[in-house]
C-alpha positions as CSV (number, residue, x, y, z in Angstrom):
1,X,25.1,-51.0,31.8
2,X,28.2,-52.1,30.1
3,X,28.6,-50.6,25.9
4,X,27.9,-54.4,25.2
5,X,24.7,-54.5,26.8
6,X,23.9,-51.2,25.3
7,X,24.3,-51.9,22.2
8,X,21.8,-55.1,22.3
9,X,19.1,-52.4,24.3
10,X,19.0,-49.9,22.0
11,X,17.2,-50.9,18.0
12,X,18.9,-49.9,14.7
13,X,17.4,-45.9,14.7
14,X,18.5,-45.5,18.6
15,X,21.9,-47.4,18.0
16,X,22.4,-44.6,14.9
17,X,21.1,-41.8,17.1
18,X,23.4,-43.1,20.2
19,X,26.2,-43.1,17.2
20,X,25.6,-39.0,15.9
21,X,25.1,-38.0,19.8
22,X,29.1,-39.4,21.1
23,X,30.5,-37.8,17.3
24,X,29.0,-34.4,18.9
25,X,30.2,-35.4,22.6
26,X,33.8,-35.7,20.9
27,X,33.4,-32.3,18.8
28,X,32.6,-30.5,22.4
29,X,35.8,-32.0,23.9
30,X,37.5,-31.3,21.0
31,X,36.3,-26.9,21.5
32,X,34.5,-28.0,18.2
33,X,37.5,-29.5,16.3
34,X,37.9,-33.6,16.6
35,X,40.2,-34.1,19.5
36,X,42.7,-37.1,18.6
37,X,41.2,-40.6,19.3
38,X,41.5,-42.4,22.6
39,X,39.8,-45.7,22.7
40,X,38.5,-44.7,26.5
41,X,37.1,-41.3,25.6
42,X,35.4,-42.9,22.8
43,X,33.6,-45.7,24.7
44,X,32.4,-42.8,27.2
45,X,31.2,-40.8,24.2
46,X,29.4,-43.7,22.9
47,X,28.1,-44.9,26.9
48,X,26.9,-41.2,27.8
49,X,25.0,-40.8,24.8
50,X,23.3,-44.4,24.9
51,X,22.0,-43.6,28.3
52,X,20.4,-41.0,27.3
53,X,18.7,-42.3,24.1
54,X,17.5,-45.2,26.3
55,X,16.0,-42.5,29.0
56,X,14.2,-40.6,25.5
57,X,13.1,-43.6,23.8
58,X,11.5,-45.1,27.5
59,X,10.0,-41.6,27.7
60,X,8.1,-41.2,24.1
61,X,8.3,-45.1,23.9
62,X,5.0,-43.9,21.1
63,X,7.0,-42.0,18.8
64,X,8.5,-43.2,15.4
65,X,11.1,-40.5,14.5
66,X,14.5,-40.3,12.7
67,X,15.8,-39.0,15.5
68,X,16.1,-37.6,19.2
69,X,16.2,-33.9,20.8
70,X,19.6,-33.5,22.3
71,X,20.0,-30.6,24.7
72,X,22.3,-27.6,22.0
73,X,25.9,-27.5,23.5
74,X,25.7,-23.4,23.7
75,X,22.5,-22.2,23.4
76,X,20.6,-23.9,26.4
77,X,17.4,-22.4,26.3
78,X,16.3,-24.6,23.7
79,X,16.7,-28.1,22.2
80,X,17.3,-29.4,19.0
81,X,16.5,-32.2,16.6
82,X,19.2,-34.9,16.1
83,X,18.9,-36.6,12.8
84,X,20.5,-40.1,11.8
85,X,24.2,-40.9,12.7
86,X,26.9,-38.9,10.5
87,X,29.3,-41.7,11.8
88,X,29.7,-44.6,13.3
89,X,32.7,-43.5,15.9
90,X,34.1,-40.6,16.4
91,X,37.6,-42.5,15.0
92,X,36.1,-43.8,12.3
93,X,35.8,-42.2,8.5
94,X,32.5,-40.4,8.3
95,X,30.2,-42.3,6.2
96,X,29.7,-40.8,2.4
97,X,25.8,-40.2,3.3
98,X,27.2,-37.8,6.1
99,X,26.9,-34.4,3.6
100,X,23.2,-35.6,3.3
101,X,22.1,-35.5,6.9
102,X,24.4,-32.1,7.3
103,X,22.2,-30.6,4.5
104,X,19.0,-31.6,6.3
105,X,20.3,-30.4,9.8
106,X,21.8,-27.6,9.1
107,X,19.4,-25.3,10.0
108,X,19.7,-26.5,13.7
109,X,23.8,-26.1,14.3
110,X,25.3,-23.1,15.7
111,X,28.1,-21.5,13.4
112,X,31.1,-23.1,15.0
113,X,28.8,-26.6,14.8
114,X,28.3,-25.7,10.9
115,X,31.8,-25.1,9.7
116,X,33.9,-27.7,11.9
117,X,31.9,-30.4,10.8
118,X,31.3,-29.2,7.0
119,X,34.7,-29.0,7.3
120,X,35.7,-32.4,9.2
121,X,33.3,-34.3,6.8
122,X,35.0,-33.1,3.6
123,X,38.4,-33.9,4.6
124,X,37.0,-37.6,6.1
125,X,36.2,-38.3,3.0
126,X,38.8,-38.0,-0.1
127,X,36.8,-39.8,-2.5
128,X,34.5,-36.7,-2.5
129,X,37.3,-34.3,-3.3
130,X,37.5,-36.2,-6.8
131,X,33.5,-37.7,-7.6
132,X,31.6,-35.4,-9.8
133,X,27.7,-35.3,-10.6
134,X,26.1,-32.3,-10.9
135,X,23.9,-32.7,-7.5
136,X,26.8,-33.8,-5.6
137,X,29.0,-31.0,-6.7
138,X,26.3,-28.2,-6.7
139,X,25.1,-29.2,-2.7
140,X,29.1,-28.9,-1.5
141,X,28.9,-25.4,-3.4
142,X,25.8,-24.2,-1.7
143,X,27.5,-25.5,1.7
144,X,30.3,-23.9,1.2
145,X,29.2,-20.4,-0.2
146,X,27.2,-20.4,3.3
147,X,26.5,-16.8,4.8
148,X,26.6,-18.5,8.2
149,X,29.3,-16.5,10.2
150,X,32.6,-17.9,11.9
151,X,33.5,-19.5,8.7
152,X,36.9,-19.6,10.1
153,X,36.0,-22.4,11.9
154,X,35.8,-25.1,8.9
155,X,39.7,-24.7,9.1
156,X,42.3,-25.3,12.1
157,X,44.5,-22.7,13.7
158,X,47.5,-23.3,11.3
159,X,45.2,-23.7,8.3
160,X,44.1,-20.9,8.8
161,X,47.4,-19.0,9.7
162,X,48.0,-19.8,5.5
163,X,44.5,-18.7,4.7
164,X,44.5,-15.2,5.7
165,X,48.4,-15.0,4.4
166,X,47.3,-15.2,0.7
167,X,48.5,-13.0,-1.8
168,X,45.7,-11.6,-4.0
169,X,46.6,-14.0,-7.0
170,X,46.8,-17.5,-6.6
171,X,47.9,-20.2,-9.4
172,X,46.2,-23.2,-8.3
173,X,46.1,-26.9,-9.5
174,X,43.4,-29.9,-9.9
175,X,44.5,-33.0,-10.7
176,X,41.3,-35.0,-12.3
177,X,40.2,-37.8,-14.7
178,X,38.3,-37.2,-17.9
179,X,34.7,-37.4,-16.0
180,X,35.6,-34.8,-12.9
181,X,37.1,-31.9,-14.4
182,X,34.5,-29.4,-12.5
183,X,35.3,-29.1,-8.8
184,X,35.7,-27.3,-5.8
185,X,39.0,-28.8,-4.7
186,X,42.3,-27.3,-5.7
187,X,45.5,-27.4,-4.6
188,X,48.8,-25.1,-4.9
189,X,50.9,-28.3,-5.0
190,X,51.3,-29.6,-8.6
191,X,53.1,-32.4,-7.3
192,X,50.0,-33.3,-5.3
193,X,47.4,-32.8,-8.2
194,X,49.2,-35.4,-10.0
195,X,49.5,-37.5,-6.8
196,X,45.3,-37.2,-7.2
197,X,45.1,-37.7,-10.7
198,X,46.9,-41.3,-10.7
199,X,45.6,-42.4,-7.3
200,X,41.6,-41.4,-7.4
201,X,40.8,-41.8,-11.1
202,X,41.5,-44.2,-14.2
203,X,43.5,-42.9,-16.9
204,X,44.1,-40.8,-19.0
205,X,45.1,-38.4,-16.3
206,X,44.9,-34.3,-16.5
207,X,46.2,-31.6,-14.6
208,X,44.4,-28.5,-14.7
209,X,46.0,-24.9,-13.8
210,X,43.9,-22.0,-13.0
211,X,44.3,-18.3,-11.4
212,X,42.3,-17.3,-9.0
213,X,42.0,-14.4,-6.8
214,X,42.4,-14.5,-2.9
215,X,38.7,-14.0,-1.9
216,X,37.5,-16.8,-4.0
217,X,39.1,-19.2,-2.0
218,X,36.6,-20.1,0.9
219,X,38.7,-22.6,2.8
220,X,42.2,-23.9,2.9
221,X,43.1,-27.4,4.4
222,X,46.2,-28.9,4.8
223,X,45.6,-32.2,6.5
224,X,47.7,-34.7,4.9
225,X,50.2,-32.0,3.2
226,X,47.2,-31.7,0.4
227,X,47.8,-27.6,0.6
228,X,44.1,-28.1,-0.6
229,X,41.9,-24.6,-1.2
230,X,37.9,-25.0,-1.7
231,X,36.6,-22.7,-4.7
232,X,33.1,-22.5,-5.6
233,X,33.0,-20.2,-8.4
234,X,34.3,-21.2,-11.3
235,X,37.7,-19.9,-12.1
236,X,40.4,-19.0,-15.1
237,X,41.6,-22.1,-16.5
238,X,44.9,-21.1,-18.4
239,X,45.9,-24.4,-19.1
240,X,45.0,-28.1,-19.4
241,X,47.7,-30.7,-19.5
242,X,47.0,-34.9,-20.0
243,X,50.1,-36.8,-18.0
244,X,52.3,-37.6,-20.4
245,X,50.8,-35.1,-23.3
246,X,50.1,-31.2,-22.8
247,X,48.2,-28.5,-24.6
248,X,46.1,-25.4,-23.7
């Protein structure tokens, strides 16, 4: 059965399911980091895991769920449930609603599961670097502030080659409109906060400068030259300067 014919087999919930099943296919190529995109790999990905919604769905043809059991990628011995799609392809930008079906499945991903795809779907999706309401902001907190082990993982080899070179102070920047002051994303570029103030939010513009020390800094990614660092707490702001204007 060609991807085609798939496709026109499987309803909406099993296309979605088929969808979240080839983005974990690509992770476990990847050794849990998103390998770069080949059209061919992709396809597979997506024909693999149609096949086997098609087998599950023929088997509990009865069942209305969100989602199918796919056998867990380390832990054998037991399955787990697979909620809605986080994205469409694996070379696609993950959806916005992708946080929301990480926070319901959490609970059922192994460590190196949790953080490289906390940590893919944060830097898929710059617009949620820069958005700001209180549930929004407060969920990406919790997430990140996990006691889950191997929080390494949410960053690459290099990344986190800069992460554990820190010095125990860090001056950090976040470049913001008047509406998302409070965030968790930083940078230790100025240059690049202002490069986020102009381009994600309408004017006036501010740059905020903070201090920080080392071991509030939970991640550091740097995919796209961003030299972003993830903070939860809140930090010292020691000054607050509107493009164009500045005062403290």
């Amino acid at each position: 059965m060609d991807k085609e014919q798939q496709q026109k087999s499987l309803n909406e919930n099993e296309h979605a399911c088929a969808e979240f099943m080839a983005y974990f296919r690509a992770l476990e190529r990847g050794g849990h980091e998103l390998p770069p995109y080949r059209h061919s790999a992709a396809v597979r990905d997506f024909s693999l895991s149609a096949q086997e919604i098609l087998r599950v769905a023929q088997e509990y043809p009865s069942e209305d769920v969100d989602g199918v059991y796919e056998r867990h990628p380390i832990e054998t011995s037991y399955d787990r449930l697979v909620p809605v799609a986080l994205r469409r392809y694996p070379h696609l930008l993950i959806r916005q609603v992708a946080i929301l079906c990480f926070n319901q499945m959490k609970h059922s991903l192994s460590p190196p599961e949790y953080w490289s795809l906390l940590g893919h779907i944060w830097t898929a999706n710059t617009k949620d670097k820069n958005r700001y309401d209180r549930h929004h902001t407060v969920l990406y907190r919790d997430l990140f502030s996990s006691n889950v082990p191997e929080q390494g993982m949410v960053m690459t080899n290099d990344e986190r080659a800069v992460f554990s070179s820190f010095p125990q102070t860090l001056t950090v920047y976040r470049g913001c409109g008047q509406a998302n002051r409070y965030g968790l994303s930083w940078t230790l570029s100025k240059r690049v906060a202002e490069g986020f103030a102009r381009d994600w939010n309408s004017p006036p513009w501010y740059i905020l400068e903070g201090n920080c020390q080392s071991t509030d800094v939970v991640a550091f990614f740097n995919r796209g030259n961003e030299q972003e660092t993830i903070i939860p707490r809140d930090i010292e702001i020691v000054s607050t300067a509107q493009l164009g204007k500045s005062f403290t």
